[in-house]
Biopython code that builds the backbone (N, CA, C, O; Angstrom):
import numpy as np
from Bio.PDB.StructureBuilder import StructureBuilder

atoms = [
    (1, "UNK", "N", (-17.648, -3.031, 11.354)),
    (1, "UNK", "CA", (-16.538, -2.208, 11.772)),
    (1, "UNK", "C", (-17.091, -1.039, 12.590)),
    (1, "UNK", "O", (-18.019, -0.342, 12.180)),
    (2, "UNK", "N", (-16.579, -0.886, 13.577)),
    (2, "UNK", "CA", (-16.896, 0.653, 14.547)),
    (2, "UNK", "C", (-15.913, 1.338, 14.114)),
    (2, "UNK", "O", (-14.761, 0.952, 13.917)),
    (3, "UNK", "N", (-16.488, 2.659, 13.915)),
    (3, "UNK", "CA", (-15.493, 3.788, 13.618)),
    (3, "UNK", "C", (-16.311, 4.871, 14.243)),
    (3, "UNK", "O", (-17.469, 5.277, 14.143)),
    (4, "UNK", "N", (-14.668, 5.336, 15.295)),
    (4, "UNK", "CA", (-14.983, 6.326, 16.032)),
    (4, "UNK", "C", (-14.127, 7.589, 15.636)),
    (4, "UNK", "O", (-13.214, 7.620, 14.810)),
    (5, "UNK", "N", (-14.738, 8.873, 16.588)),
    (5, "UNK", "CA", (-13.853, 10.261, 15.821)),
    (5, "UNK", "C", (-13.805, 10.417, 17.290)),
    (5, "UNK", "O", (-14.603, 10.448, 18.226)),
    (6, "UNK", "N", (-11.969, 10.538, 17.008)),
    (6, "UNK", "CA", (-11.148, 11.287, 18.250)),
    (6, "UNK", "C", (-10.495, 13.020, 18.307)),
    (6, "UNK", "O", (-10.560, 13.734, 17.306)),
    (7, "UNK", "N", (-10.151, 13.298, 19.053)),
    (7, "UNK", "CA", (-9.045, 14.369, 18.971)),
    (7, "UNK", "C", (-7.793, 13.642, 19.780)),
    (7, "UNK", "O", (-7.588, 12.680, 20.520)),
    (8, "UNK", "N", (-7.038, 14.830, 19.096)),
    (8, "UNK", "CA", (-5.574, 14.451, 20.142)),
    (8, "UNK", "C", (-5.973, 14.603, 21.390)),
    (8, "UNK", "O", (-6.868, 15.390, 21.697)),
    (9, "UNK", "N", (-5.202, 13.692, 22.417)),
    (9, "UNK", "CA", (-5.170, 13.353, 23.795)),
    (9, "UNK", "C", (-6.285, 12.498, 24.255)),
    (9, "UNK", "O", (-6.287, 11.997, 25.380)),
    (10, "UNK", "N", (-7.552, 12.270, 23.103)),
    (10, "UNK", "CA", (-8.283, 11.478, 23.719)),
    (10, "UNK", "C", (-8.172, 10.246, 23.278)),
    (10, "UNK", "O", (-7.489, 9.927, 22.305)),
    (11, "UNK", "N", (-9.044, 9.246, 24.187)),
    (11, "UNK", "CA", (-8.486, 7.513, 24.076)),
    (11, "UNK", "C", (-9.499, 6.880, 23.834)),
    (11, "UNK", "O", (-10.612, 7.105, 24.309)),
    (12, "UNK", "N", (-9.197, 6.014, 23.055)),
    (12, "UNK", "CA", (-10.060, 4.194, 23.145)),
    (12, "UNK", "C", (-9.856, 3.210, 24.025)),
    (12, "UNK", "O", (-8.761, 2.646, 24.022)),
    (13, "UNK", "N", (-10.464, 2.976, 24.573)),
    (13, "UNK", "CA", (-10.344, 1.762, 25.500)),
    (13, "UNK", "C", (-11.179, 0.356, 25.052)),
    (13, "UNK", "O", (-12.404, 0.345, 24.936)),
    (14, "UNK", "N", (-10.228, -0.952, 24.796)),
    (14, "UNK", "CA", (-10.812, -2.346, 24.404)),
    (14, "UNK", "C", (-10.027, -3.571, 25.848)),
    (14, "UNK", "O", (-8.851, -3.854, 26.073)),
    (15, "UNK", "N", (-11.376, -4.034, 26.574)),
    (15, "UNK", "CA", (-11.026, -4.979, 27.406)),
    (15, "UNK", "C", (-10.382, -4.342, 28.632)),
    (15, "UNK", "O", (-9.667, -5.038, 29.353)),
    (16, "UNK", "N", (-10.617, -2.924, 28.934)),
    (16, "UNK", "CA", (-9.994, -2.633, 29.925)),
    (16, "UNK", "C", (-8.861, -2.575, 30.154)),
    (16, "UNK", "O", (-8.387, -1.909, 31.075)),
    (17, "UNK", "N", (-7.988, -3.500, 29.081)),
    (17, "UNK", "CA", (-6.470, -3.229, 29.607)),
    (17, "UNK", "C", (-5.514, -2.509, 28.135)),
    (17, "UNK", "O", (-4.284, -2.461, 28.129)),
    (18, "UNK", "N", (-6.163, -2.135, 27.284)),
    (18, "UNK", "CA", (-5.519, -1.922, 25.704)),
    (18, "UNK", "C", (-5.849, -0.505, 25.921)),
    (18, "UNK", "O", (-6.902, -0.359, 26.542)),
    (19, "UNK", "N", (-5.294, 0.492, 25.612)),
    (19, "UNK", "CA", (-5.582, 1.817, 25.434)),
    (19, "UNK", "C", (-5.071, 2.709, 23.924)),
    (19, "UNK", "O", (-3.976, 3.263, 24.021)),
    (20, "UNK", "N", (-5.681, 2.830, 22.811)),
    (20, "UNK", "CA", (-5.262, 3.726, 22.201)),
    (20, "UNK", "C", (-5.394, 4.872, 22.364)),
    (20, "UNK", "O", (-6.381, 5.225, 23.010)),
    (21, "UNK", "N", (-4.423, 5.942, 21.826)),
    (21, "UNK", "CA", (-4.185, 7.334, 22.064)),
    (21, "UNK", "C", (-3.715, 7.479, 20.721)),
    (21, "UNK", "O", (-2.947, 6.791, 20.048)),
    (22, "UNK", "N", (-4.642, 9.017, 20.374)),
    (22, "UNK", "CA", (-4.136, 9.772, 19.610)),
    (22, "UNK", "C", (-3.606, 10.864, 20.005)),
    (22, "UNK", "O", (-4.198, 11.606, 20.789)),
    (23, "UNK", "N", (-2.271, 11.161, 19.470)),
    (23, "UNK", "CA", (-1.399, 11.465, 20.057)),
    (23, "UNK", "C", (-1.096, 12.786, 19.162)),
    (23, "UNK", "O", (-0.682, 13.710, 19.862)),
    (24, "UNK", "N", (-1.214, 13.120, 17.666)),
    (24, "UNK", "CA", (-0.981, 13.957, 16.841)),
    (24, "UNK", "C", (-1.932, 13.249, 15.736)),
    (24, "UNK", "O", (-2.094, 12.045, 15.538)),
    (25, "UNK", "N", (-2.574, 14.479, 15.004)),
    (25, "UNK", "CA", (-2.913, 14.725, 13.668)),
    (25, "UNK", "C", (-2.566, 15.668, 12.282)),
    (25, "UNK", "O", (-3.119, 16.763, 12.171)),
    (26, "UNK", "N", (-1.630, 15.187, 11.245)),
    (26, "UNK", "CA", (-0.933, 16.051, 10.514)),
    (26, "UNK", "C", (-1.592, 15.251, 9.340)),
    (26, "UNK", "O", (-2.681, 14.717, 9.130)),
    (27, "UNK", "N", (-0.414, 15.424, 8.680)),
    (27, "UNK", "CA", (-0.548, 14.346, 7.155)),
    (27, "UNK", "C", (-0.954, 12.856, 7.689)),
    (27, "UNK", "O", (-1.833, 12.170, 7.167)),
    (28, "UNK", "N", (-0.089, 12.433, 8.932)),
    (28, "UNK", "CA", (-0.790, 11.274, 9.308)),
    (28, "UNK", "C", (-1.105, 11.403, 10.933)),
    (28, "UNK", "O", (-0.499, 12.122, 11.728)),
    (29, "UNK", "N", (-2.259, 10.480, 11.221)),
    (29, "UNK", "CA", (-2.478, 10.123, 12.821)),
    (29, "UNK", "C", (-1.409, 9.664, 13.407)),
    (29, "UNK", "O", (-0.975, 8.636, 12.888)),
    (30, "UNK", "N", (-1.010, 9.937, 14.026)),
    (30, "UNK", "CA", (-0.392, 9.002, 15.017)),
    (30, "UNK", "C", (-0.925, 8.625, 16.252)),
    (30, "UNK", "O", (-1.657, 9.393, 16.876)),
    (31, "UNK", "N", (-0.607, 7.438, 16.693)),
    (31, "UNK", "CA", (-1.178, 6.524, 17.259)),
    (31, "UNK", "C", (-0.257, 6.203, 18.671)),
    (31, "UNK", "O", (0.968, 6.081, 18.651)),
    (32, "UNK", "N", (-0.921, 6.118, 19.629)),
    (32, "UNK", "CA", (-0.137, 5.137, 21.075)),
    (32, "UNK", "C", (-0.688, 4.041, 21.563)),
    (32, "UNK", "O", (-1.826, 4.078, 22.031)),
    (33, "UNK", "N", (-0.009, 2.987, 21.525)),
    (33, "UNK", "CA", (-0.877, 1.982, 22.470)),
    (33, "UNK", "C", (-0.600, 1.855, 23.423)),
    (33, "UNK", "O", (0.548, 2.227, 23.669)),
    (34, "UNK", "N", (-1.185, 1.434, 24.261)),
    (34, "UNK", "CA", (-0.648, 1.044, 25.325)),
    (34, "UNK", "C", (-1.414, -0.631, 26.128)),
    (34, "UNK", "O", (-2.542, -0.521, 26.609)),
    (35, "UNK", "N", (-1.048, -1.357, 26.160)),
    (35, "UNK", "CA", (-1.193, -3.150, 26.317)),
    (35, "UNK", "C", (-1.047, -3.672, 26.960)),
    (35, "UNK", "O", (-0.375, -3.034, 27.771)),
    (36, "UNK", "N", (-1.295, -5.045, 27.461)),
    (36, "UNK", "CA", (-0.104, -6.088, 28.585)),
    (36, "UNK", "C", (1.138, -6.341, 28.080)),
    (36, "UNK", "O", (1.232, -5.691, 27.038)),
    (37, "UNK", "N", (2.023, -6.885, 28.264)),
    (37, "UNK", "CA", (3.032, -7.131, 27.255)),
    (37, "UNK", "C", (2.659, -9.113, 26.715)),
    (37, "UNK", "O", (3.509, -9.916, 26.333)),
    (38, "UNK", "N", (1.661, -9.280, 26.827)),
    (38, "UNK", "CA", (1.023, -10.543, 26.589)),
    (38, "UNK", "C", (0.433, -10.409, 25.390)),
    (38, "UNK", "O", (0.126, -11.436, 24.785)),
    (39, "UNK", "N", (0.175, -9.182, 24.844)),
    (39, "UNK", "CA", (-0.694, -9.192, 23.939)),
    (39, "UNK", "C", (0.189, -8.514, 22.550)),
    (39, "UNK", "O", (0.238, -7.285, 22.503)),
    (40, "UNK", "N", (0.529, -8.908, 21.999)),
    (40, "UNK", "CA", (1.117, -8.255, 20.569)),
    (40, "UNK", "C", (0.849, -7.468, 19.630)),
    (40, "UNK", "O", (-0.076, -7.763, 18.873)),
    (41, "UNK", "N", (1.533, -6.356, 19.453)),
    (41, "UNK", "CA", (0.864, -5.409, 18.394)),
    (41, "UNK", "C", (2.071, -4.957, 17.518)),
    (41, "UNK", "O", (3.238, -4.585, 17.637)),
    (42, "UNK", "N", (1.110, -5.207, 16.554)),
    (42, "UNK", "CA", (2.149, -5.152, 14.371)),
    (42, "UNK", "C", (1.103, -3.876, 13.767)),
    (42, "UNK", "O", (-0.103, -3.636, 13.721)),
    (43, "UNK", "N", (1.980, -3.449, 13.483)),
    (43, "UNK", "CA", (1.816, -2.560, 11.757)),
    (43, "UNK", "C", (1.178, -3.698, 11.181)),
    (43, "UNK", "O", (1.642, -4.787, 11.518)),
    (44, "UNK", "N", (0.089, -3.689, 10.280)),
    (44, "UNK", "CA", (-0.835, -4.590, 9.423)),
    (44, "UNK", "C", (0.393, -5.626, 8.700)),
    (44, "UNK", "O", (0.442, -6.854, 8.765)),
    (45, "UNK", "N", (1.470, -4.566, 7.913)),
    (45, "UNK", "CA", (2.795, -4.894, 6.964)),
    (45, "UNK", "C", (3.403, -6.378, 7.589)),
    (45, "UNK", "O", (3.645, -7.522, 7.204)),
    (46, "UNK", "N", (3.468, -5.595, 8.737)),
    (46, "UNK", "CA", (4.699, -6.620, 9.123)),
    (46, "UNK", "C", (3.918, -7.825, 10.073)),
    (46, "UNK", "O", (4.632, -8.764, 10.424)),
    (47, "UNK", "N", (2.529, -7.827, 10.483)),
    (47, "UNK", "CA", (1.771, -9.120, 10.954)),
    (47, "UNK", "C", (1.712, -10.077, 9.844)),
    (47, "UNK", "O", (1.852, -11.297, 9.925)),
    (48, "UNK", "N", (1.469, -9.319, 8.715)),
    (48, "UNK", "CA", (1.496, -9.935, 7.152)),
    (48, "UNK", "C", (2.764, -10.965, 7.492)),
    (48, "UNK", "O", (2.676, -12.123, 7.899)),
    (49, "UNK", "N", (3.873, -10.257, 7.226)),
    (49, "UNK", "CA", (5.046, -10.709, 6.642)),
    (49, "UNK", "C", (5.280, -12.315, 7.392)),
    (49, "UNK", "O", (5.517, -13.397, 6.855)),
    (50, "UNK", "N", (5.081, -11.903, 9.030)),
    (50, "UNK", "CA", (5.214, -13.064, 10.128)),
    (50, "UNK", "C", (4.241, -13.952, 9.967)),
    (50, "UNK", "O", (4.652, -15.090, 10.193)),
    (51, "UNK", "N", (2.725, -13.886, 9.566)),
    (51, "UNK", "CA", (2.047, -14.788, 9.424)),
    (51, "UNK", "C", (2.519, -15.350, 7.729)),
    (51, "UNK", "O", (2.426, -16.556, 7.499)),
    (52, "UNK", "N", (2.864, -14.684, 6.952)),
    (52, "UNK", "CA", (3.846, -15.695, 5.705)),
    (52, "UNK", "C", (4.971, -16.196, 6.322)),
    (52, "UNK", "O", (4.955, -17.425, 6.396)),
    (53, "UNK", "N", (5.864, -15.704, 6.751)),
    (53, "UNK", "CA", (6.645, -17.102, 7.466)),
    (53, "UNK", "C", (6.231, -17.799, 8.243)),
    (53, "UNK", "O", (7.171, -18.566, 8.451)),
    (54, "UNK", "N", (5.428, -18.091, 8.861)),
    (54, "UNK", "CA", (5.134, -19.222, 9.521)),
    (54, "UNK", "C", (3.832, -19.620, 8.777)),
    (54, "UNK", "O", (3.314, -20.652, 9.202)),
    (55, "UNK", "N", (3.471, -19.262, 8.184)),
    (55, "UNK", "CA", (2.717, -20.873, 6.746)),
    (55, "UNK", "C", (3.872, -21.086, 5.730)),
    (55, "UNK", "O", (3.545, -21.867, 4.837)),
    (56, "UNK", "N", (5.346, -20.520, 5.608)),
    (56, "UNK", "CA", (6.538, -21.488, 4.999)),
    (56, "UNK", "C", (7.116, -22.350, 6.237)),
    (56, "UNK", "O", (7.576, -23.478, 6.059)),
    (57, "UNK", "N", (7.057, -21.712, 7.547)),
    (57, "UNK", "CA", (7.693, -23.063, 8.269)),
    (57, "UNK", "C", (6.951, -24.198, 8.589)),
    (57, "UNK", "O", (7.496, -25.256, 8.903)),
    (58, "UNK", "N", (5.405, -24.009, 8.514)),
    (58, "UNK", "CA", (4.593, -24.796, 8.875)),
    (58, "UNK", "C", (4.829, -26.026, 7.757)),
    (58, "UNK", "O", (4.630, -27.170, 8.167)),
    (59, "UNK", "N", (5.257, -25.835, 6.319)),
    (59, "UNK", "CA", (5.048, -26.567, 4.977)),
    (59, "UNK", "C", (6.876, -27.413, 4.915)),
    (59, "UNK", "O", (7.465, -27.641, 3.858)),
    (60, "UNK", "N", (7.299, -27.657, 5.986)),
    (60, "UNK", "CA", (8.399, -27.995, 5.968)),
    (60, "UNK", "C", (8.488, -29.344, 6.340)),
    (60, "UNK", "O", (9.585, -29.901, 6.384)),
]
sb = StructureBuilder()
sb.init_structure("model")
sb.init_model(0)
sb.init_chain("A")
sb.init_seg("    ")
for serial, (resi, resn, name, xyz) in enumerate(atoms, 1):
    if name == "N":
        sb.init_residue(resn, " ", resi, " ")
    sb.init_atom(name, np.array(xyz, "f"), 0.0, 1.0, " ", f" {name:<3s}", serial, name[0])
structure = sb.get_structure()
């Protein structure tokens, strides 16, 4: 795992075209991405939830 230390306004860059931004630091980070629209981005929660429904539709 790489773990890097940001401040607000500064960015990560992966593949040249993905950009995170931190955007605020309080109780929590907040976060910006910015992507192709080819590429999909989930809250951990809810990639969860979609990869369990589709191993129930797959079992059909």
């Amino acid at each position: 795992m790489l773990v890097l230390t940001r401040r607000i306004g500064e960015n990560i860059v992966i593949d040249d075209d993905i950009i995170i931004r931190v955007l605020d630091i309080g109780g929590q980070v907040k976060l910006g991405i910015e992507a192709p629209e080819s590429v999909t981005v989930h809250r951990e929660e809810i990639y969860e939830k979609i990869q369990s429904g589709r191993r129930l539709d797959s079992m059909d």
